[in-house]
C-alpha positions as CSV (number, residue, x, y, z in Angstrom):
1,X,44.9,331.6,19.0
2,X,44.0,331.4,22.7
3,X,45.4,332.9,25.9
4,X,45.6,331.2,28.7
5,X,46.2,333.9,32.1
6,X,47.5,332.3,35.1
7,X,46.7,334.8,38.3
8,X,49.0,335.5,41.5
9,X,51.1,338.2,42.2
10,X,54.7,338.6,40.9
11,X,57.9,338.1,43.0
12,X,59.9,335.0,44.8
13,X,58.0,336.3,48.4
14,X,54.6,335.4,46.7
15,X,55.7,332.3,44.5
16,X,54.3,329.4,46.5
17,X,50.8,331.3,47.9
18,X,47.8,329.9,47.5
19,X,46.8,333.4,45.3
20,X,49.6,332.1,43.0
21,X,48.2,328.7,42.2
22,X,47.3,330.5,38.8
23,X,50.5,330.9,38.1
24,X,51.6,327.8,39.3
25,X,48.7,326.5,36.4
26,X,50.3,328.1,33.5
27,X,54.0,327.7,34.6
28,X,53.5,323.6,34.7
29,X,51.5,324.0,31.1
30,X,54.6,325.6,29.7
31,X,56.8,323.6,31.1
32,X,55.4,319.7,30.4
33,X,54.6,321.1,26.6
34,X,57.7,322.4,25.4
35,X,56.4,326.0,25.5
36,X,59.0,329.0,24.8
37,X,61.2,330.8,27.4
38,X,58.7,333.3,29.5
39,X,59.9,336.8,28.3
40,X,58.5,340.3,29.5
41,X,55.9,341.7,28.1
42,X,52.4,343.1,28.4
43,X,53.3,344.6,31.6
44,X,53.8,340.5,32.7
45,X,55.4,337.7,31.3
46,X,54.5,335.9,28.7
47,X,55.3,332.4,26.9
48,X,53.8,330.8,23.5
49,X,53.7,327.1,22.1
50,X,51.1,324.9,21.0
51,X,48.5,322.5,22.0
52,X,47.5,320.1,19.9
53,X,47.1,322.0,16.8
54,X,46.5,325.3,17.9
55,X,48.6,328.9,19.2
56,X,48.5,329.3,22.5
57,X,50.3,332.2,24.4
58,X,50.1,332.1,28.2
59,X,50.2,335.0,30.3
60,X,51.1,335.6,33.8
61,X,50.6,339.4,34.5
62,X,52.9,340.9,36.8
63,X,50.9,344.4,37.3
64,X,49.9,342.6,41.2
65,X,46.7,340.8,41.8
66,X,44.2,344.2,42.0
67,X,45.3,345.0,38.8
68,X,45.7,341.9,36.3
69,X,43.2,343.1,33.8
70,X,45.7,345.8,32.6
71,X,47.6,343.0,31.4
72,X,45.1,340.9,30.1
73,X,43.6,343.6,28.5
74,X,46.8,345.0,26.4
75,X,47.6,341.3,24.8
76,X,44.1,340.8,24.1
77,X,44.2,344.1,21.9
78,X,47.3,343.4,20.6
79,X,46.3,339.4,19.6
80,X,43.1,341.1,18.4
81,X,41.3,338.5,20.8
82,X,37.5,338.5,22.1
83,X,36.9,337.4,25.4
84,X,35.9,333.9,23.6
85,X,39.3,333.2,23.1
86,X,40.6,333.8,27.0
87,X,40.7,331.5,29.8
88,X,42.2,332.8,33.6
89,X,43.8,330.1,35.9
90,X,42.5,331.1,39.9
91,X,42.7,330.3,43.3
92,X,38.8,329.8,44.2
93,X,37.8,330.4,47.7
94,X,34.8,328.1,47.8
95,X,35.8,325.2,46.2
96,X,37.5,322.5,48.7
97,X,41.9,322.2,48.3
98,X,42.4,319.7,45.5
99,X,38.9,320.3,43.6
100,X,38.6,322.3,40.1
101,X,35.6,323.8,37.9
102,X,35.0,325.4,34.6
103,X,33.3,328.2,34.6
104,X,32.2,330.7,31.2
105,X,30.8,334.4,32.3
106,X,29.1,335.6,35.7
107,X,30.4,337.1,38.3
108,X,33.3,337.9,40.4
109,X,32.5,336.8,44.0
110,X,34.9,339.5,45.2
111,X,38.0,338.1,43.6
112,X,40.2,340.9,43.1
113,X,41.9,339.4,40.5
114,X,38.7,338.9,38.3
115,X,37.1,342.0,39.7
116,X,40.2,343.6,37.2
117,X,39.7,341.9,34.5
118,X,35.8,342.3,34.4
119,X,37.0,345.9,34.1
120,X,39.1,345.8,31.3
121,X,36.9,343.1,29.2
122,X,34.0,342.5,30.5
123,X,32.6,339.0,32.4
124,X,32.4,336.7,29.1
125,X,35.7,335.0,29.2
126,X,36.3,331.4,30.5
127,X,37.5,330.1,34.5
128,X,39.5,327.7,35.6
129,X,38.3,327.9,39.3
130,X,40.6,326.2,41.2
131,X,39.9,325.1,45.1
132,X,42.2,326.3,47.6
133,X,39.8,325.7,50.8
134,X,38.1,328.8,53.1
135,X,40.0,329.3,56.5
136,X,36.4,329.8,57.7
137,X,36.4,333.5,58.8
138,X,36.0,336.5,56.0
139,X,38.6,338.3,58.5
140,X,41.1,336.2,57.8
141,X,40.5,335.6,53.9
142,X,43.1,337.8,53.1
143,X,46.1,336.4,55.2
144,X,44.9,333.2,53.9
145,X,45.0,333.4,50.2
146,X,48.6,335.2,50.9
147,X,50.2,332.7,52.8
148,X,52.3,329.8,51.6
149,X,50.4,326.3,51.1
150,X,51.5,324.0,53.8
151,X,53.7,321.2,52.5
152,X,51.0,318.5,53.4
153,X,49.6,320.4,50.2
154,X,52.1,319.0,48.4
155,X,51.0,315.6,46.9
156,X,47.5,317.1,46.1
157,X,48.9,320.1,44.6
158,X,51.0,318.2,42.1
159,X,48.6,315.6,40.8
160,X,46.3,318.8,40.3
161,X,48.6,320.7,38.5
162,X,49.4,317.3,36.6
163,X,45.7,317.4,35.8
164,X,45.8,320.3,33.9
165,X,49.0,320.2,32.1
166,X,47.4,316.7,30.9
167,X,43.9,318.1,29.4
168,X,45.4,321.7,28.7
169,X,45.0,320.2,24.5
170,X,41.3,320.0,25.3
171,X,40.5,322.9,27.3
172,X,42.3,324.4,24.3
173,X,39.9,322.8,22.1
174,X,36.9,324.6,24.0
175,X,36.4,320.4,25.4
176,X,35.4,321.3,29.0
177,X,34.3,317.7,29.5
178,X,37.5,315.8,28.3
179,X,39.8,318.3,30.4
180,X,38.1,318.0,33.7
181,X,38.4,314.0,33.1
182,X,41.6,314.0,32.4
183,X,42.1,316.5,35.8
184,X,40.2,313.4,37.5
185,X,42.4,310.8,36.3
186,X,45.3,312.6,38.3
187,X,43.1,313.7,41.4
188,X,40.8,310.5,41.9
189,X,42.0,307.8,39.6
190,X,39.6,304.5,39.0
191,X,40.8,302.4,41.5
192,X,41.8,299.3,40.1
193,X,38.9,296.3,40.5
194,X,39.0,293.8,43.3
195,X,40.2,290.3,42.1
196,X,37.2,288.2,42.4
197,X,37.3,285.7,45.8
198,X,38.5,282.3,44.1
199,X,35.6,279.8,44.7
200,X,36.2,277.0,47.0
201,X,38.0,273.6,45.8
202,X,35.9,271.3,44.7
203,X,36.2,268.2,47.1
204,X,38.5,265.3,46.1
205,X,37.0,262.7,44.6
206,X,37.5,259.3,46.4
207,X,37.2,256.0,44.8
208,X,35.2,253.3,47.2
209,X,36.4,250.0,47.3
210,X,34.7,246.9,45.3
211,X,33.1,244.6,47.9
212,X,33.7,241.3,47.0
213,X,31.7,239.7,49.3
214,X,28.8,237.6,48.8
215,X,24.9,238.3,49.7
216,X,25.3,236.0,52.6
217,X,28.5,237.3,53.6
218,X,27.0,241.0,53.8
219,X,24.1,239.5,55.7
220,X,25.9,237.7,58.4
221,X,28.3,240.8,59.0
222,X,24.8,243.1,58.9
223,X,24.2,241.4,62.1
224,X,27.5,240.9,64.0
């Protein structure tokens, strides 16, 4: 069994911020793959399902961004989980909009969010980093990350979130590699090849004439 925590903070006010893209992670994983109605618990919401052949509960704690590793914390006790077995959906500062990593253990780089969960089981569990652009001032980080995305967002957001519904079996699977290509197919697909230039036509082929007339004939008009 794994759990898979989408961050952001609970409530309609908060739904479409860029600190919610978390939950916006989880919610589209539950809802392309047939997942179970959310239903409270763990002081958040939880839904459960399957990928590919293995249990996967998803978790979006509602305990407020500064405090998600309450959450995280009580269902990994009661799923008798390790940190292994846990992966957390985030908004990621500096990453660019649109662009996603993988990430296993360090540290926190102030994300209050993580900070919380470091707390409650320590650094060794798996990231889903996910870029949301810096507005370029520390000041202004935190009226940033809770305002809305601005609906130019839209189109990137979607294929993204597409992404990662579509290689959620592999990141399951512990396949890092096969989930961020299939997040690439979606963000940056191959673009299809040019068609070669067709090669000029070959010119006509013309038929000359027989001449019919004799070697004196030919030498008389030689000299007219």
């Amino acid at each position: 069994m794994k759990l898979f925590v989408g961050l952001g903070n609970p409530g309609r006010k908060y739904e479409a911020n860029r600190h919610n893209i978390g939950f916006m992670a989880v919610d589209r994983i539950a809802t392309d793959h047939g997942f179970a109605p959310w239903r409270a618990r763990f002081q958040g919401e939880v839904s459960e399902g399957r990928l590919g052949s293995g249990k996967i509960v998803l978790l979006k704690p509602h305990t407020f961004m500064n405090l998600s590793g309450q959450s995280v914390g009580e269902a990994m006790r009661f799923y008798k989980l390790t940190p292994d077995d846990v992966t957390v959906f985030h908004d990621e500062l500096d990453l660019a909009p649109g662009k996603l990593r993988v990430k296993t253990g360090g540290g926190h780089a102030g994300h209050n969010g993580l900070r919380s969960i470091h707390q409650h089981i320590g650094e060794a569990y798996h990231r889903v980093r996910i870029g949301i652009g810096h507005p370029g001032d520390k000041a202004r980080v935190a009226a940033y990350v809770l305002s809305d995305f601005a609906k130019a967002d839209g189109d990137w957001i979607e294929d993204l979130l597409r992404g990662i519904s579509d290689g959620a079996p592999a990141l399951a699977q512990g396949d890092a590699t096969r989930f961020m290509n299939a997040v690439s197919l979606r963000t940056a697909p191959p673009r299809p090849s040019a068609p070669k230039p067709a090669g000029k036509p070959a010119p006509a082929a013309t038929i000359e004439p027989e001449d019919e007339r004799n070697p004196l004939q030919k030498l008389i008009d030689r000299f007219r």
